[in-house]
mmCIF file of the N, C-alpha and C atoms, coordinates in Angstrom:
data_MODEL
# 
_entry.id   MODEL 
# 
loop_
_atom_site.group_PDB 
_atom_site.id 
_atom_site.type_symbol 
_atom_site.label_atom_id 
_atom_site.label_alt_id 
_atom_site.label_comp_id 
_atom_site.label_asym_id 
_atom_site.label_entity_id 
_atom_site.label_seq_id 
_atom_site.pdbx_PDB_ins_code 
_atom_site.Cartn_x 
_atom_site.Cartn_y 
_atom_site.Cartn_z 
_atom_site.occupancy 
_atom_site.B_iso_or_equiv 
_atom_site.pdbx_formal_charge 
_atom_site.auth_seq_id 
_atom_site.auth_comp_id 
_atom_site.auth_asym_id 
_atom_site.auth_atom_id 
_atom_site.pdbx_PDB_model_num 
ATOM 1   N N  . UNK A 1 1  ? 20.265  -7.890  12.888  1.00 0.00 ? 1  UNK A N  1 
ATOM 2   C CA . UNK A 1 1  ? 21.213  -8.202  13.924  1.00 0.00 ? 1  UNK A CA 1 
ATOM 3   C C  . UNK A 1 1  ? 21.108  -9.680  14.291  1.00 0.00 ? 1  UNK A C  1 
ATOM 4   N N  . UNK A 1 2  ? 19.900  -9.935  13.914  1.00 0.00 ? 2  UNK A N  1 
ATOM 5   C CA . UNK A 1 2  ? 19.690  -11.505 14.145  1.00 0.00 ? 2  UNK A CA 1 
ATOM 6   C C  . UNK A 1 2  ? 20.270  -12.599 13.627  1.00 0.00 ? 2  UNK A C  1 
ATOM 7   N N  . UNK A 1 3  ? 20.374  -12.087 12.328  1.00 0.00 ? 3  UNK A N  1 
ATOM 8   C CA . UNK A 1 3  ? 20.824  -12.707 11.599  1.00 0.00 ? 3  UNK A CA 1 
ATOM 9   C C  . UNK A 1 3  ? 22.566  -13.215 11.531  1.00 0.00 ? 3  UNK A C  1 
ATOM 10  N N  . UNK A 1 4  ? 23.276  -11.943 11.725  1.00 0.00 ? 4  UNK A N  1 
ATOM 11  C CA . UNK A 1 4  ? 24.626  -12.169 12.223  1.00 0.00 ? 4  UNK A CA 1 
ATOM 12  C C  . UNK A 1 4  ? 24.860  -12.624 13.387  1.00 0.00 ? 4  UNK A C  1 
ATOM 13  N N  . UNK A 1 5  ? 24.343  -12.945 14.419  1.00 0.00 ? 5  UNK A N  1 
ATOM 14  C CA . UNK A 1 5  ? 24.365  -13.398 15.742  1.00 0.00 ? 5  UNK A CA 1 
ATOM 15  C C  . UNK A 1 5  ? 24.100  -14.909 15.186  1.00 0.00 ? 5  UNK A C  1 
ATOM 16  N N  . UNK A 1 6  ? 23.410  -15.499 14.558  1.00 0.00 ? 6  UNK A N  1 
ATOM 17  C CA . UNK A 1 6  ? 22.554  -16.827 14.025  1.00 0.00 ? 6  UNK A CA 1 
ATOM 18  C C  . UNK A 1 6  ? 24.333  -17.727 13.347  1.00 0.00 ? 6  UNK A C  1 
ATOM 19  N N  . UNK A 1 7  ? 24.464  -16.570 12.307  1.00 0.00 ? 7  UNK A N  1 
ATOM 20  C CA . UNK A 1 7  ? 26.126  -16.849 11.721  1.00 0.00 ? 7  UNK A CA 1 
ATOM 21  C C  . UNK A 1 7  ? 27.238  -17.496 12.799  1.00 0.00 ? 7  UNK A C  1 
ATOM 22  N N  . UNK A 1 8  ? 27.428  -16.389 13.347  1.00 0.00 ? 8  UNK A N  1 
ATOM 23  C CA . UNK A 1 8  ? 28.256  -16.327 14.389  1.00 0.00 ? 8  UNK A CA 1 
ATOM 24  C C  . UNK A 1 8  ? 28.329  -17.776 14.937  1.00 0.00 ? 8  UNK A C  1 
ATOM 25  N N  . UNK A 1 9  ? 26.884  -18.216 15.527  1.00 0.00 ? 9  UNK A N  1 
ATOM 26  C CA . UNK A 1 9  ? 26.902  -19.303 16.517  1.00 0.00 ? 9  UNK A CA 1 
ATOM 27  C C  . UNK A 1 9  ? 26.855  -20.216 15.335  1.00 0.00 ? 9  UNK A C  1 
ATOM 28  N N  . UNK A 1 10 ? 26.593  -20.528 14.266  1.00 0.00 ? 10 UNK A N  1 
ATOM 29  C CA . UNK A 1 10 ? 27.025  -21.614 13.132  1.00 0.00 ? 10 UNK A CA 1 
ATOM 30  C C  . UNK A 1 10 ? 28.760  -21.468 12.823  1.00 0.00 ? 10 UNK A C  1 
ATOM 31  N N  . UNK A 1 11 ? 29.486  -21.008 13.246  1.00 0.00 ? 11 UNK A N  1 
ATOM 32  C CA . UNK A 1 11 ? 30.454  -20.722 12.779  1.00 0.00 ? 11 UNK A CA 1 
ATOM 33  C C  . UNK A 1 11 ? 30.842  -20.528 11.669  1.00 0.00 ? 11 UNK A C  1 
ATOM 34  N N  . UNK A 1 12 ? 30.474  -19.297 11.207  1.00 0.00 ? 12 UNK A N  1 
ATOM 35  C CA . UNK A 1 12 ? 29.867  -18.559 10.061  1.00 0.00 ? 12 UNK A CA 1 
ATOM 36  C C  . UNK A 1 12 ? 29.985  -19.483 8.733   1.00 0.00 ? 12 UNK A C  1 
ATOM 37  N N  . UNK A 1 13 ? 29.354  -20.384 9.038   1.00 0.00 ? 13 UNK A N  1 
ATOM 38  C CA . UNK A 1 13 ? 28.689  -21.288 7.712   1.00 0.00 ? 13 UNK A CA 1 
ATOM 39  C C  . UNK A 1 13 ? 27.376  -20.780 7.080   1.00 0.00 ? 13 UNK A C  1 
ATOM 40  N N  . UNK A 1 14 ? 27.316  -21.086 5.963   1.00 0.00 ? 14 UNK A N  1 
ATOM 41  C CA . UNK A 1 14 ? 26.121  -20.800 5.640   1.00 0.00 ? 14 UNK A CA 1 
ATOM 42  C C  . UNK A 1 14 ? 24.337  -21.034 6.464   1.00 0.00 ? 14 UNK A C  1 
ATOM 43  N N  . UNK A 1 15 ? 23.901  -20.491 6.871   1.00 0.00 ? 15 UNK A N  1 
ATOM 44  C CA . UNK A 1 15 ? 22.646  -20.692 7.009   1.00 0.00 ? 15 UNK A CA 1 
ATOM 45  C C  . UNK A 1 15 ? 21.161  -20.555 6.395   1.00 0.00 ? 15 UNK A C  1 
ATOM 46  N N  . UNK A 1 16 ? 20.641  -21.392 6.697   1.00 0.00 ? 16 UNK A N  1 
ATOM 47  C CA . UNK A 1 16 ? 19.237  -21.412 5.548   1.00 0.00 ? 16 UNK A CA 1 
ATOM 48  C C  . UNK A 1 16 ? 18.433  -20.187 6.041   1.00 0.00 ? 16 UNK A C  1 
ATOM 49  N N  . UNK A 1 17 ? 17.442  -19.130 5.131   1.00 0.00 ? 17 UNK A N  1 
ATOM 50  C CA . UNK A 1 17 ? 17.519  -18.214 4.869   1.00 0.00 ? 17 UNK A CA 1 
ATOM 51  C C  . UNK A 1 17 ? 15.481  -18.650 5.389   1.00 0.00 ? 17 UNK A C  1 
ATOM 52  N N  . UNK A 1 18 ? 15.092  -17.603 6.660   1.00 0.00 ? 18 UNK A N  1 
ATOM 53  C CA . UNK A 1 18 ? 14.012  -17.970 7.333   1.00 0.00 ? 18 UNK A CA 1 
ATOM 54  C C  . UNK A 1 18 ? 12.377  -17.310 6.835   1.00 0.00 ? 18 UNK A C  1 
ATOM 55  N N  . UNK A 1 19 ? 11.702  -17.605 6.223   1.00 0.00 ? 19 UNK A N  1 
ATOM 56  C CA . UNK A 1 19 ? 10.654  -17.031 5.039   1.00 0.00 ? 19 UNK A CA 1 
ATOM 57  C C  . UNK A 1 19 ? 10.370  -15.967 5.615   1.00 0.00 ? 19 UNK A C  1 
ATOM 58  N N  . UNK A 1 20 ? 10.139  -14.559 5.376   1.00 0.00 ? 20 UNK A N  1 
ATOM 59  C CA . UNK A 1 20 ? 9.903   -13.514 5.831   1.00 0.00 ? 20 UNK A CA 1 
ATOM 60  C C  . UNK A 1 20 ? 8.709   -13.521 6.422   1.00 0.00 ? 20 UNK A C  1 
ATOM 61  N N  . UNK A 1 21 ? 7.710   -12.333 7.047   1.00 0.00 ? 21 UNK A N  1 
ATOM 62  C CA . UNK A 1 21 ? 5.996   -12.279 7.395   1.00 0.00 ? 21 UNK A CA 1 
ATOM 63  C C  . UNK A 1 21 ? 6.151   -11.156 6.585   1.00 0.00 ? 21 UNK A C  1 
ATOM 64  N N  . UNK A 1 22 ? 4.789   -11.574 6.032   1.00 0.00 ? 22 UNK A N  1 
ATOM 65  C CA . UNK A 1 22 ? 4.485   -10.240 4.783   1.00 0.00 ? 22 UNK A CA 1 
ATOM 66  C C  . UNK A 1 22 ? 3.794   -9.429  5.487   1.00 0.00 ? 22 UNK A C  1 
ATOM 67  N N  . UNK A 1 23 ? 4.182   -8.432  4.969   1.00 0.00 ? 23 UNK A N  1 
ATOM 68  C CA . UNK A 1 23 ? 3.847   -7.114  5.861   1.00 0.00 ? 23 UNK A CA 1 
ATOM 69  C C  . UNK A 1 23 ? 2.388   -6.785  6.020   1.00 0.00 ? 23 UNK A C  1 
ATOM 70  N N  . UNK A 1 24 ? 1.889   -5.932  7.251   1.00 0.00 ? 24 UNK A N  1 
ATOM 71  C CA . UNK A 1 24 ? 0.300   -6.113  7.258   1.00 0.00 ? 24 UNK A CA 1 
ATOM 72  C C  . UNK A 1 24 ? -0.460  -4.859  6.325   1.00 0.00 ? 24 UNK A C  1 
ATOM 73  N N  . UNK A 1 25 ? -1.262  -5.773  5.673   1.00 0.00 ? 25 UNK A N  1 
ATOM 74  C CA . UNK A 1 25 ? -1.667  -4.122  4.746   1.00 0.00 ? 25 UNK A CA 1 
ATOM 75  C C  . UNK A 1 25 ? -2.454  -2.593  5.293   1.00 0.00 ? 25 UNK A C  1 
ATOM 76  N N  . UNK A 1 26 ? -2.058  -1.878  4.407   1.00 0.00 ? 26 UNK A N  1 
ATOM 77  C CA . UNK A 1 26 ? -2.129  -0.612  5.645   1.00 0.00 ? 26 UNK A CA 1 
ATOM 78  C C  . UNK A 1 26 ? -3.431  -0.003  4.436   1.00 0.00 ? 26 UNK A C  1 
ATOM 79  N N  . UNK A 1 27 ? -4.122  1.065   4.516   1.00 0.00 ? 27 UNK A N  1 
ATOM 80  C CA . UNK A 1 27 ? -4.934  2.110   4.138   1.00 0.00 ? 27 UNK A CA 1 
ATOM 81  C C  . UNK A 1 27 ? -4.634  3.123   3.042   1.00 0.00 ? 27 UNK A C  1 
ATOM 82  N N  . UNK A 1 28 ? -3.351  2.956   2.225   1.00 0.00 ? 28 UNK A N  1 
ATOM 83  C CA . UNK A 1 28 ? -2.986  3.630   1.382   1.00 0.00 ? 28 UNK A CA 1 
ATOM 84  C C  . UNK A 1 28 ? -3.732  4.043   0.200   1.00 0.00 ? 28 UNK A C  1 
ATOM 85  N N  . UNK A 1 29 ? -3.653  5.347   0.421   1.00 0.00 ? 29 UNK A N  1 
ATOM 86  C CA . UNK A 1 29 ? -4.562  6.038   -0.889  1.00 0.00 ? 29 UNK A CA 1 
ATOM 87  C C  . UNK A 1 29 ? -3.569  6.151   -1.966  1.00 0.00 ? 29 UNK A C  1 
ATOM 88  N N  . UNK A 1 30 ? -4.034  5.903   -3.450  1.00 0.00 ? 30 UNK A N  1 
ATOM 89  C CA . UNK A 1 30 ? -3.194  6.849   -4.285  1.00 0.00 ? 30 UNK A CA 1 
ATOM 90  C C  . UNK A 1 30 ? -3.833  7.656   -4.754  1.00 0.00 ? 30 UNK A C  1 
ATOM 91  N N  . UNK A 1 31 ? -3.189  9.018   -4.380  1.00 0.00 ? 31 UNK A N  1 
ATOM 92  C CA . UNK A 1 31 ? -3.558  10.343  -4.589  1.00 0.00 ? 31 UNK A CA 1 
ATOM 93  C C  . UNK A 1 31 ? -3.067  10.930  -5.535  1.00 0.00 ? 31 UNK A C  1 
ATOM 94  N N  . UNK A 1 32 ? -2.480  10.204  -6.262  1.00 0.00 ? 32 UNK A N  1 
ATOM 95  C CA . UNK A 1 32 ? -2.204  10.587  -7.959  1.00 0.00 ? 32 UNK A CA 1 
ATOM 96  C C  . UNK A 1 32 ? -3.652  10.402  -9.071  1.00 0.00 ? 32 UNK A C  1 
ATOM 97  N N  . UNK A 1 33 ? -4.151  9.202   -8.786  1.00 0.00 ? 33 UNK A N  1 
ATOM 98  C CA . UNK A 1 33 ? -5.134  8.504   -9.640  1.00 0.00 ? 33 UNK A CA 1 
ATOM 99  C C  . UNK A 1 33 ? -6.577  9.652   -8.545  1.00 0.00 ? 33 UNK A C  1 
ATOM 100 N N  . UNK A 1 34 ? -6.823  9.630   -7.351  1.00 0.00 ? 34 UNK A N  1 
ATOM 101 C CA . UNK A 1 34 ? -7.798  10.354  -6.869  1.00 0.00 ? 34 UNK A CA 1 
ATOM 102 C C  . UNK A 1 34 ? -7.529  12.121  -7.757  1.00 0.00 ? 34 UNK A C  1 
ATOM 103 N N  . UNK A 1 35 ? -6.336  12.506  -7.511  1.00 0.00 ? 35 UNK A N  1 
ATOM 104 C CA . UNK A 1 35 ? -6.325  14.045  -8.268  1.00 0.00 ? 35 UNK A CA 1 
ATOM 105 C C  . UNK A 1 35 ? -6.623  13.733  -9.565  1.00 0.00 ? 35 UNK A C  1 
ATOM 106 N N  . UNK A 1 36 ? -6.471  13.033  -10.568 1.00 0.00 ? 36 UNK A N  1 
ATOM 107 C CA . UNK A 1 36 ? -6.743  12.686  -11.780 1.00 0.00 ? 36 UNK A CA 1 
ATOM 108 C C  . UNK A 1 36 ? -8.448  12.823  -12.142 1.00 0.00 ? 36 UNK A C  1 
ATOM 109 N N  . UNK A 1 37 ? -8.599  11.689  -11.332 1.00 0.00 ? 37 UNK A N  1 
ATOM 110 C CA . UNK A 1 37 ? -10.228 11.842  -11.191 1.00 0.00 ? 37 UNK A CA 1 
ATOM 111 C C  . UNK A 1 37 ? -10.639 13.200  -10.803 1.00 0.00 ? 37 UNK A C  1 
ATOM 112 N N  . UNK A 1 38 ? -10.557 13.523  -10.293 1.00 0.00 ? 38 UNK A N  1 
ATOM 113 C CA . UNK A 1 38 ? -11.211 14.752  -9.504  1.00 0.00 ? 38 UNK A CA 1 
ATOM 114 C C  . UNK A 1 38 ? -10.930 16.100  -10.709 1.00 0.00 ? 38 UNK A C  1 
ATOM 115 N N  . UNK A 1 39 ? -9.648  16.115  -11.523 1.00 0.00 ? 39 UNK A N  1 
ATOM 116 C CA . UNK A 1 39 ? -9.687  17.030  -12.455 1.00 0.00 ? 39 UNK A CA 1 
ATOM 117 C C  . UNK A 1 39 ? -10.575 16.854  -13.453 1.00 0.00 ? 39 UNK A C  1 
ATOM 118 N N  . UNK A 1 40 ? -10.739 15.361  -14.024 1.00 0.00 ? 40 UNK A N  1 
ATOM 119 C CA . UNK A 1 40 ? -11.538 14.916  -15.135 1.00 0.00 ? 40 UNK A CA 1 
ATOM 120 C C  . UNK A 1 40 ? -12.702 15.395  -14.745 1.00 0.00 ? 40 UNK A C  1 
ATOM 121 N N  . UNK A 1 41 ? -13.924 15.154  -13.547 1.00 0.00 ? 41 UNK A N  1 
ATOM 122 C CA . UNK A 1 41 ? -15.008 15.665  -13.037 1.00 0.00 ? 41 UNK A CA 1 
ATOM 123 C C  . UNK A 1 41 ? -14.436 17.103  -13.276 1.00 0.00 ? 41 UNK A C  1 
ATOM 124 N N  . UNK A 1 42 ? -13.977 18.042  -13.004 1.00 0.00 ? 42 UNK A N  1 
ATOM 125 C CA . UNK A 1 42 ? -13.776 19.573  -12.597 1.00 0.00 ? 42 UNK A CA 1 
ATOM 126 C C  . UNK A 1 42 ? -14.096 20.053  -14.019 1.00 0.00 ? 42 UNK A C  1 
ATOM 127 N N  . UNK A 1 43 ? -13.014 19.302  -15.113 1.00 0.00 ? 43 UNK A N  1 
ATOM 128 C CA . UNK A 1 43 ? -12.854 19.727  -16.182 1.00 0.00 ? 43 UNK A CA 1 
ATOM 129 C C  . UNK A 1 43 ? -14.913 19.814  -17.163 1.00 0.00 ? 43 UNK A C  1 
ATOM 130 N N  . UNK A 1 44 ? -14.972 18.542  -16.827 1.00 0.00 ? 44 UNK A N  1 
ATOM 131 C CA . UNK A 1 44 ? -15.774 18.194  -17.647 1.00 0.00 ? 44 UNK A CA 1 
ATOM 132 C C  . UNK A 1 44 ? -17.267 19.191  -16.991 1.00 0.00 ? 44 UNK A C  1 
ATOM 133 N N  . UNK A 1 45 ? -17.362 19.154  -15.686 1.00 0.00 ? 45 UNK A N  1 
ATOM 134 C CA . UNK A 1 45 ? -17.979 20.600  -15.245 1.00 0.00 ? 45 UNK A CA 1 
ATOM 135 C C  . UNK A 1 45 ? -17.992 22.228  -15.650 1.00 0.00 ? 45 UNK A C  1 
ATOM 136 N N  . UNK A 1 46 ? -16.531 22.311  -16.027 1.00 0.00 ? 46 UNK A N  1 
ATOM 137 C CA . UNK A 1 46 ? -16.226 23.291  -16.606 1.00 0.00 ? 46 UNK A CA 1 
ATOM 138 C C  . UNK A 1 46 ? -16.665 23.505  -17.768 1.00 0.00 ? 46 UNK A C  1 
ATOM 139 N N  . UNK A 1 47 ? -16.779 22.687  -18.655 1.00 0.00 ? 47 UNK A N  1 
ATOM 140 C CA . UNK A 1 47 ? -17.271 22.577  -20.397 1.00 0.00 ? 47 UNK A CA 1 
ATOM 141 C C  . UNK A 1 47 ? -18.448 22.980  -20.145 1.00 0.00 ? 47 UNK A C  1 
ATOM 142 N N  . UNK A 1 48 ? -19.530 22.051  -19.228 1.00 0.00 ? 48 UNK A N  1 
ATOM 143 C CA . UNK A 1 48 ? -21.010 22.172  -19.398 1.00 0.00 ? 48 UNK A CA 1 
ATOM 144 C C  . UNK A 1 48 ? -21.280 23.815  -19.059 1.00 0.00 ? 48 UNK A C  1 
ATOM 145 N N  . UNK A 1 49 ? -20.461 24.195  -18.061 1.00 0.00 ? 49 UNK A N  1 
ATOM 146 C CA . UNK A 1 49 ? -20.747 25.523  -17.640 1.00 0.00 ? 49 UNK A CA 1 
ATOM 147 C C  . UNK A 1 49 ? -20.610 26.637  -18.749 1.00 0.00 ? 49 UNK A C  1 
ATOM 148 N N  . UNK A 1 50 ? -19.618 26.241  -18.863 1.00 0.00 ? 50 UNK A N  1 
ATOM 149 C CA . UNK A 1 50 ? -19.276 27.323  -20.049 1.00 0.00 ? 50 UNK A CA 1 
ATOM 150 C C  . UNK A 1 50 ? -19.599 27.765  -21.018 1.00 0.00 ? 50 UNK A C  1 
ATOM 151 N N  . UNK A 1 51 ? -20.430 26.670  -21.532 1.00 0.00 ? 51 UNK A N  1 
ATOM 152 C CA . UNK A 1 51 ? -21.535 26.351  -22.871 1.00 0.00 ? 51 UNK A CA 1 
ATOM 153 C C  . UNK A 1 51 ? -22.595 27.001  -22.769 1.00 0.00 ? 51 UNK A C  1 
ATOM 154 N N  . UNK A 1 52 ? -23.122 26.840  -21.842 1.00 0.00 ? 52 UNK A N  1 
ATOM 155 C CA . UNK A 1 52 ? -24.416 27.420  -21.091 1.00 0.00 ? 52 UNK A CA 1 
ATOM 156 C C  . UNK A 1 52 ? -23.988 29.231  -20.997 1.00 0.00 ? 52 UNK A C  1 
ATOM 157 N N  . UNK A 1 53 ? -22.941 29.360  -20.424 1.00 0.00 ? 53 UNK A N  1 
ATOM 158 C CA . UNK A 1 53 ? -22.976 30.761  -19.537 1.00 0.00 ? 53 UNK A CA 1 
ATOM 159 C C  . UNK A 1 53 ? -22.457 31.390  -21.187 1.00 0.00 ? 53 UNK A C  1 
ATOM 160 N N  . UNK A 1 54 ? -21.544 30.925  -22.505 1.00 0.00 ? 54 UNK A N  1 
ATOM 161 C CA . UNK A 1 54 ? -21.854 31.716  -23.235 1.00 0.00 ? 54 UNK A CA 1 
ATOM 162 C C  . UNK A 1 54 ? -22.880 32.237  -24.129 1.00 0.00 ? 54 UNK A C  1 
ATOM 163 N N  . UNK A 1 55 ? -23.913 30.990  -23.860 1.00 0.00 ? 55 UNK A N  1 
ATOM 164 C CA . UNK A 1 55 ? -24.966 31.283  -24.789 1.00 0.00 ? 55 UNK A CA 1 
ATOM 165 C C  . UNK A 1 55 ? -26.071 32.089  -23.883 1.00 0.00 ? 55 UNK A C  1 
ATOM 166 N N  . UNK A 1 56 ? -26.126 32.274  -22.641 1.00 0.00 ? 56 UNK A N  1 
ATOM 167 C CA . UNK A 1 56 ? -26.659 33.047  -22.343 1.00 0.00 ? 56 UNK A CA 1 
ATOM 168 C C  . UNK A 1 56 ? -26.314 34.724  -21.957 1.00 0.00 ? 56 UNK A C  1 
ATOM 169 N N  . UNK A 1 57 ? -24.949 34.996  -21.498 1.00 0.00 ? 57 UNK A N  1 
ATOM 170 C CA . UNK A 1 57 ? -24.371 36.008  -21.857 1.00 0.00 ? 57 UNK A CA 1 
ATOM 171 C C  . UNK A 1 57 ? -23.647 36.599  -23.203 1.00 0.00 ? 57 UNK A C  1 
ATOM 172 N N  . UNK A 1 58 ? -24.480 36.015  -24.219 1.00 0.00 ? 58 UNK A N  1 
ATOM 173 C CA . UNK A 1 58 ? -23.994 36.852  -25.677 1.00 0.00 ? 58 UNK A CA 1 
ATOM 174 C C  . UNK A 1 58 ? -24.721 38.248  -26.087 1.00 0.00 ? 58 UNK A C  1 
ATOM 175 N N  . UNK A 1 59 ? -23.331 39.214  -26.288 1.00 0.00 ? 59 UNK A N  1 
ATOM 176 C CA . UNK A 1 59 ? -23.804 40.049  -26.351 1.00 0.00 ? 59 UNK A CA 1 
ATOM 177 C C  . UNK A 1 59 ? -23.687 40.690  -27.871 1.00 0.00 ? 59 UNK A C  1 
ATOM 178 N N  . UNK A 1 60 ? -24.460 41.385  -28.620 1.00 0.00 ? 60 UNK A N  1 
ATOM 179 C CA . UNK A 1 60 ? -24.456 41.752  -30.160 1.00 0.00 ? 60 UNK A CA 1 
ATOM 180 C C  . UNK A 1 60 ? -23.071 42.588  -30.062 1.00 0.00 ? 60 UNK A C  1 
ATOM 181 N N  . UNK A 1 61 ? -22.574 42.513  -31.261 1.00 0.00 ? 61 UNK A N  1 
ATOM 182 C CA . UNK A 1 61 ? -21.520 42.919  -32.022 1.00 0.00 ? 61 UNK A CA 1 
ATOM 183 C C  . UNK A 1 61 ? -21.300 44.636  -31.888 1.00 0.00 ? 61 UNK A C  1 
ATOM 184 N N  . UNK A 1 62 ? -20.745 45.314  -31.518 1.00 0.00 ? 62 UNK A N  1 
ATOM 185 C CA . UNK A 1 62 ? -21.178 47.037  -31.803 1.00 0.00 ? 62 UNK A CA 1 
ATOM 186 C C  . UNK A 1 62 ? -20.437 47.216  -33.017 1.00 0.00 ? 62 UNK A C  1 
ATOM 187 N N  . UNK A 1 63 ? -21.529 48.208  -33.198 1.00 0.00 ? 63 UNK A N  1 
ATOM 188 C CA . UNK A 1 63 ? -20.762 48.833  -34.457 1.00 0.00 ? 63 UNK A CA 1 
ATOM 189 C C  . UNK A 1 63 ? -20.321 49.991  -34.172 1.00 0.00 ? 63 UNK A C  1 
ATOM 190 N N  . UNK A 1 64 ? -18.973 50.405  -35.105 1.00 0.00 ? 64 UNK A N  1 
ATOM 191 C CA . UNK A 1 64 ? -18.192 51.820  -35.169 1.00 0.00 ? 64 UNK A CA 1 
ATOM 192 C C  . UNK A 1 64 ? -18.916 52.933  -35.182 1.00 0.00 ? 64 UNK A C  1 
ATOM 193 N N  . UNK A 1 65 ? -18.462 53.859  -34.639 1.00 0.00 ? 65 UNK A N  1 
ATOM 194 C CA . UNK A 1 65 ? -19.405 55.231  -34.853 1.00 0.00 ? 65 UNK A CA 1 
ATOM 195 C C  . UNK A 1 65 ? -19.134 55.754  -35.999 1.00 0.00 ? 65 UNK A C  1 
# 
């Protein structure tokens, strides 16, 4: 609104264009790259477990009656 009010009183001539304030930085997470991570850990937990829990729950083969 400032800006057209600024016009106005130049009699809408061009006016020179006033350097912006860069915005203040805020706390933003990206929670794309955090879920990423967090699956890679899950996953790779999952392998070790699994390795383990089949070699200790193997059970022999039955045979047919």
């Amino acid at each position: 609104m400032e800006v057209i009010e600024e016009k106005v009183e130049a009699g809408g001539k061009e006016i020179a264009e006033k350097p912006k304030k860069a915005p203040k930085p805020t706390k933003v997470i990206d929670l794309v790259s955090v879920l990423e991570r967090s699956l890679e850990q899950a996953g790779a937990a999952k392998k070790k477990s699994a390795k383990k829990s089949r070699a200790r729950h193997a059970h022999p083969a039955k045979k047919a009656a």
